[in-house]
GUDRENDO-484924 format. One record per residue (C-alpha): residue number from 0; x, y, z; residue in one letter. Coordinates in nm, 3 decimals, padded with zeros to 5 digits. Last residue first. Layout:
N
<NUM,<X,Y,Z>,'A'>;
...
***
This chain:
225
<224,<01.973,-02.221,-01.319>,'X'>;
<223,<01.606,-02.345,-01.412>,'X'>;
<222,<01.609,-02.634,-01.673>,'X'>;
<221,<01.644,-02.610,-02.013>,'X'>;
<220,<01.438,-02.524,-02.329>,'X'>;
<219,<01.492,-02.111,-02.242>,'X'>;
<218,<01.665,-02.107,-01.920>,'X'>;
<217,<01.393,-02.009,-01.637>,'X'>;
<216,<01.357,-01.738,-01.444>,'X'>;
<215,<01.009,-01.643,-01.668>,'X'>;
<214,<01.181,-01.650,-01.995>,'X'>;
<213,<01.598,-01.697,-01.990>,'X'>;
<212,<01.829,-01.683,-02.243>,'X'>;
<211,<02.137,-01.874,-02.264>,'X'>;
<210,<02.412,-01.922,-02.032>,'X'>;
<209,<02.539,-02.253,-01.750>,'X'>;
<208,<02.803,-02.336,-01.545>,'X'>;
<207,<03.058,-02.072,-01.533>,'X'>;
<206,<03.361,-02.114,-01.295>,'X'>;
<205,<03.330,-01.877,-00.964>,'X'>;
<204,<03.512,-02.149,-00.749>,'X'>;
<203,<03.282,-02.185,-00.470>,'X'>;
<202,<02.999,-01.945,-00.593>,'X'>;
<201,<02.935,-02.182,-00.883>,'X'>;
<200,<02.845,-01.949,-01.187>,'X'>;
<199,<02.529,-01.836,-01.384>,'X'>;
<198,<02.489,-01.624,-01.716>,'X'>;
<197,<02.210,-01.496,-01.810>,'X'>;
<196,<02.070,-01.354,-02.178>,'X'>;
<195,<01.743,-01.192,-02.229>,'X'>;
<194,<01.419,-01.203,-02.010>,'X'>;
<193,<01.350,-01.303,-01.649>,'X'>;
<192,<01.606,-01.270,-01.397>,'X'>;
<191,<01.351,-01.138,-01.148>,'X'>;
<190,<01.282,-00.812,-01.035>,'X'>;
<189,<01.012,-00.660,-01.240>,'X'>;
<188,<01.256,-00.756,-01.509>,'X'>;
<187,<01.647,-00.892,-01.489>,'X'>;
<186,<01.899,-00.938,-01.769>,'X'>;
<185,<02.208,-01.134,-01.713>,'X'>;
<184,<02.490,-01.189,-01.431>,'X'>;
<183,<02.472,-01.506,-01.223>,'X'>;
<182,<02.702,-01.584,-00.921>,'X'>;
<181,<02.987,-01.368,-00.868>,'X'>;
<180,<03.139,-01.482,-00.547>,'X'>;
<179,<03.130,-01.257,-00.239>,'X'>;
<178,<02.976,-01.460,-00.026>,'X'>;
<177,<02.734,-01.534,-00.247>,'X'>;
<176,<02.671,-01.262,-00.557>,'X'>;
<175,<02.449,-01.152,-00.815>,'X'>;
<174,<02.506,-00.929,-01.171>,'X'>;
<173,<02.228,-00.719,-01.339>,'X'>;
<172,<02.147,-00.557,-01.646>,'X'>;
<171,<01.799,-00.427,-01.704>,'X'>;
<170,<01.527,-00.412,-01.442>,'X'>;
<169,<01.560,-00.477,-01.032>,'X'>;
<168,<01.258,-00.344,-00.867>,'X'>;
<167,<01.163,00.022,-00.689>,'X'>;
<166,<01.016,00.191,-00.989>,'X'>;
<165,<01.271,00.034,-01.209>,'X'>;
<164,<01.622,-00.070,-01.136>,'X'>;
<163,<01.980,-00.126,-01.299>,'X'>;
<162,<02.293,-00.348,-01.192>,'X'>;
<161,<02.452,-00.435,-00.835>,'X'>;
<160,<02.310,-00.671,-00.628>,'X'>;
<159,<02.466,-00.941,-00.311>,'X'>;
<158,<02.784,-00.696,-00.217>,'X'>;
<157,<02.853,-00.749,00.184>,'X'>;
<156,<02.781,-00.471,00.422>,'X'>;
<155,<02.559,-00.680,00.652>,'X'>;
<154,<02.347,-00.828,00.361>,'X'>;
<153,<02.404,-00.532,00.038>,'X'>;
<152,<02.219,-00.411,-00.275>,'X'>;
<151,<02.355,-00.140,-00.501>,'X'>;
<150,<02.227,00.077,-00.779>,'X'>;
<149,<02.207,00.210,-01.056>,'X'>;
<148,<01.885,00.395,-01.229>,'X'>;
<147,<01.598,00.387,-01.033>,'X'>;
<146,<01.489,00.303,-00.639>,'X'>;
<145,<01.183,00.454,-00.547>,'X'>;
<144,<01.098,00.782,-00.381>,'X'>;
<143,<00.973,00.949,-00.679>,'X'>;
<142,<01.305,00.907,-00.836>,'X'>;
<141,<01.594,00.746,-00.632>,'X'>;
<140,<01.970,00.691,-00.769>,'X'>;
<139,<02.184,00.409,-00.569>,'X'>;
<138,<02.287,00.279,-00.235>,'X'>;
<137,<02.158,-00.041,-00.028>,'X'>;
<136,<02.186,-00.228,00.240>,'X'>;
<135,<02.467,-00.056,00.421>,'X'>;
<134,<02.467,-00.210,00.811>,'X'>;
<133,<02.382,00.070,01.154>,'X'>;
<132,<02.072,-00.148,01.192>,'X'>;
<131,<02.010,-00.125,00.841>,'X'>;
<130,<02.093,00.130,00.612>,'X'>;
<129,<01.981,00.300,00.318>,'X'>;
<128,<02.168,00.494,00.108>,'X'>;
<127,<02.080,00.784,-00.113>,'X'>;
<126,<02.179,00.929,-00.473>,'X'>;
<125,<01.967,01.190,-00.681>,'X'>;
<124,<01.577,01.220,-00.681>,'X'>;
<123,<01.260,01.147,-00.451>,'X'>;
<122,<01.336,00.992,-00.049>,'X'>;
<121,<00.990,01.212,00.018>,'X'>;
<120,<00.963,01.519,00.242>,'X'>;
<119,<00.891,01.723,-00.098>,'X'>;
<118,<01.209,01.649,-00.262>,'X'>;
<117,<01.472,01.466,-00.071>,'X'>;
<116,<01.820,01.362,-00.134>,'X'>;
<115,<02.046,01.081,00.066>,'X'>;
<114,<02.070,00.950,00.407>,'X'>;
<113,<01.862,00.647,00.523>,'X'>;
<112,<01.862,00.406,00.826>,'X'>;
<111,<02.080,00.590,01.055>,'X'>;
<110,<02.019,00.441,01.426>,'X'>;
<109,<01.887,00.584,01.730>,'X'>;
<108,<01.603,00.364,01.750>,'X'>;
<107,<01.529,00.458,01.373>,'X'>;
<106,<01.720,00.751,01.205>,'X'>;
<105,<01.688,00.940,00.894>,'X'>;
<104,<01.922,01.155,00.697>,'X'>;
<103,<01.923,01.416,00.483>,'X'>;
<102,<01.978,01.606,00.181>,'X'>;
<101,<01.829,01.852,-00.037>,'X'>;
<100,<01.469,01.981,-00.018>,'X'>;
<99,<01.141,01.939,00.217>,'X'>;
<98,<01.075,01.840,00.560>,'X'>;
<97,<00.838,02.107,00.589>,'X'>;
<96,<00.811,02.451,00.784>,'X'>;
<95,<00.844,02.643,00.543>,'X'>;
<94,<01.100,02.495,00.376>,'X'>;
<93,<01.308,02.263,00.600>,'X'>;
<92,<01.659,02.072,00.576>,'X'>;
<91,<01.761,01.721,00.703>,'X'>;
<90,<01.823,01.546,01.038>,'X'>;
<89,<01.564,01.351,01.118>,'X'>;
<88,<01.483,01.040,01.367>,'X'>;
<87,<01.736,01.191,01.657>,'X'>;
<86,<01.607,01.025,01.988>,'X'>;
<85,<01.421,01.195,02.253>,'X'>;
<84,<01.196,00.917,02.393>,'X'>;
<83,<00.863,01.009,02.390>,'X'>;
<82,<00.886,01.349,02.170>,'X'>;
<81,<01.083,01.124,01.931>,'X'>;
<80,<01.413,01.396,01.735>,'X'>;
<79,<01.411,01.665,01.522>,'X'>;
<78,<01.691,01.808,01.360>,'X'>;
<77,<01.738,02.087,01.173>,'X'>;
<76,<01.910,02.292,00.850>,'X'>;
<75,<01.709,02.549,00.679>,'X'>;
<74,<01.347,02.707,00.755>,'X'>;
<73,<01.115,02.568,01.020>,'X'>;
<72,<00.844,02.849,01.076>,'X'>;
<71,<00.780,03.146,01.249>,'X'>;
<70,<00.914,03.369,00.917>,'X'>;
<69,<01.251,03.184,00.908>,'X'>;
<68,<01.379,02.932,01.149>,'X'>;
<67,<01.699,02.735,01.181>,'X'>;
<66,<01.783,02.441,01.397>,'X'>;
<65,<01.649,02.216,01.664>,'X'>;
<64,<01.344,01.992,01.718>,'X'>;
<63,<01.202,01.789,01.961>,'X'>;
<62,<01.400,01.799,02.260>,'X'>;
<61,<01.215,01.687,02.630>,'X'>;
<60,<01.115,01.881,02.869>,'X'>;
<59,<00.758,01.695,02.944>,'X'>;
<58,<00.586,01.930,02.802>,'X'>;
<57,<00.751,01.854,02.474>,'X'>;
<56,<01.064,02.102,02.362>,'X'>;
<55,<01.154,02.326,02.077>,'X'>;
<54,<01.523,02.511,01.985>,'X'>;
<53,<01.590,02.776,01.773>,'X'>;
<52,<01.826,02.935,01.567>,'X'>;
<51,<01.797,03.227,01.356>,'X'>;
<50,<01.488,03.429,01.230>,'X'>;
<49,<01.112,03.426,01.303>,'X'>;
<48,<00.976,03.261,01.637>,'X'>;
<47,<00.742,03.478,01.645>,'X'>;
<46,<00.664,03.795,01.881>,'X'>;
<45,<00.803,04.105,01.612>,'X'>;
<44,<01.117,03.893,01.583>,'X'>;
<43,<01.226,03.599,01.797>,'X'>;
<42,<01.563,03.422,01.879>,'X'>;
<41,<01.564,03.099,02.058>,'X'>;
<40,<01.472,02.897,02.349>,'X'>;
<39,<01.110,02.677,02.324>,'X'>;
<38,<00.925,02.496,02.531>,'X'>;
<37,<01.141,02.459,02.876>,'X'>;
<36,<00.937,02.329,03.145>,'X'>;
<35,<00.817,02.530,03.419>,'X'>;
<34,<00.811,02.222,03.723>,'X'>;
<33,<00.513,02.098,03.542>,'X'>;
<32,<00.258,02.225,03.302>,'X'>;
<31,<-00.009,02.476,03.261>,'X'>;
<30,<00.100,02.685,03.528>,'X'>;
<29,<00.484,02.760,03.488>,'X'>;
<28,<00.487,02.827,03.114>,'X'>;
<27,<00.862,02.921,03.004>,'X'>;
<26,<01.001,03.096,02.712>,'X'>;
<25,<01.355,03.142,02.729>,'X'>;
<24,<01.422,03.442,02.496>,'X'>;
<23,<01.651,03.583,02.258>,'X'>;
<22,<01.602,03.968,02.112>,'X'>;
<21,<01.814,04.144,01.851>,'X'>;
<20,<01.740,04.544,01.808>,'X'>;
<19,<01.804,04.673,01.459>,'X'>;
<18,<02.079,04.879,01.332>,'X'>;
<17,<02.383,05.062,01.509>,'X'>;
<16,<02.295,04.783,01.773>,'X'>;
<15,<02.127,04.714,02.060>,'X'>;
<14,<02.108,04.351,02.237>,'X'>;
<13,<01.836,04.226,02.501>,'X'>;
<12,<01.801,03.904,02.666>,'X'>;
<11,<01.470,03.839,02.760>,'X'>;
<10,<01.371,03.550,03.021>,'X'>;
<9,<00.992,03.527,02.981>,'X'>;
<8,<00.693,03.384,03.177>,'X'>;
<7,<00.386,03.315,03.051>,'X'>;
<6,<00.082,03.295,03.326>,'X'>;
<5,<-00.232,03.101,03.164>,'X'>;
<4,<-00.476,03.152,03.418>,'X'>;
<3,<-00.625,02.888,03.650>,'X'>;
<2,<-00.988,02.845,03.597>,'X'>;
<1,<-01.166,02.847,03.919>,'X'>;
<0,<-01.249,02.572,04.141>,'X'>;
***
């Protein structure tokens, strides 16, 4: 058998004005895949997919991506979503064709799991939240895509963390709670409560039951909290 030819189809809508001619097409390819699936509808310039809005499509029909284009490229606000499945994973702006600056959101099994600033594709500086399955978990300042500065730690919306962090782990000033009791507050490094003064407290009836100093989670000459 002979090689089948690549046949393109177009739909072209045409509109004249005082100025410059505006083009939209539906772009279709008949022979290399089935039933003509949709690839791409959207506005075009000089043959590429240059300025305006645009939407992109698998093979098998399916959304992948929709918003603004500039140049052929991704450019603006968009979404794209899982070529298998279709869901949203990213809604966010583009540069050149990148996931690149401002803010966003991403989504897991159709579910927001982070929405905040980005810098280069990456979770990198200003405020964010994170989420999980459709619960806050946390929400702070970012740099470099870790958590730094203040911030907030949550277990299915309740307040368990707030106080400072470092490259991603709790540092500085800190304050813990159960069930919405205060718990210990003190001075926390590479996560634990591990230099400087603490103070802990029974959840039930939030009285204080122990300070000091601590060294290595553990009350200087005394027992653990």
């Amino acid at each position: 058998m002979g090689k089948e030819k690549n046949i393109l189809y177009f739909l072209v809508l045409l509109k004249l004005n005082a100025f410059s001619e505006h083009i939209q097409f539906k772009f279709l390819n008949i022979i290399n895949y089935k039933n003509g699936e949709l690839i791409f509808e959207g506005e075009y310039v000089n043959g590429k997919r240059w300025n305006g809005k645009g939407e992109e499509y698998n093979y098998d029909g399916k959304l992948i991506f929709e918003g603004e284009y500039l140049n052929g490229k991704r450019n603006g606000k968009g979404k794209e979503y899982n070529y298998k499945i279709g869901e949203l994973i990213f809604e966010r702006e583009y540069l050149n064709g990148k996931r690149w600056n401002g803010k966003g959101k991403e989504y897991n099994n159709g579910e927001l799991i982070f929405e905040g600033e980005y810098l280069n594709g990456e979770r990198w500086n200003g405020q964010g939240k994170e989420y999980n399955y459709g619960k806050l978990i946390f929400e702070g300042k970012y740099i470099n895509g870790k958590k730094n500065g203040q911030g907030k730690e949550y277990n299915y919306g309740e307040l368990i963390f707030e106080g400072e962090y470092l490259n991603g782990k709790k540092n500085g000033k800190g304050k813990e709670y159960n069930n919405g009791e205060l718990i210990f507050e003190g001075e926390y490094l590479n996560g634990e409560r591990w230099n400087g003064k603490g103070k802990g407290y029974n959840y039930k009836n939030g009285e204080l039951i122990i300070e000091g100093e601590y060294l290595n989670r553990k009350r200087k000459h005394d027992d653990d909290i």
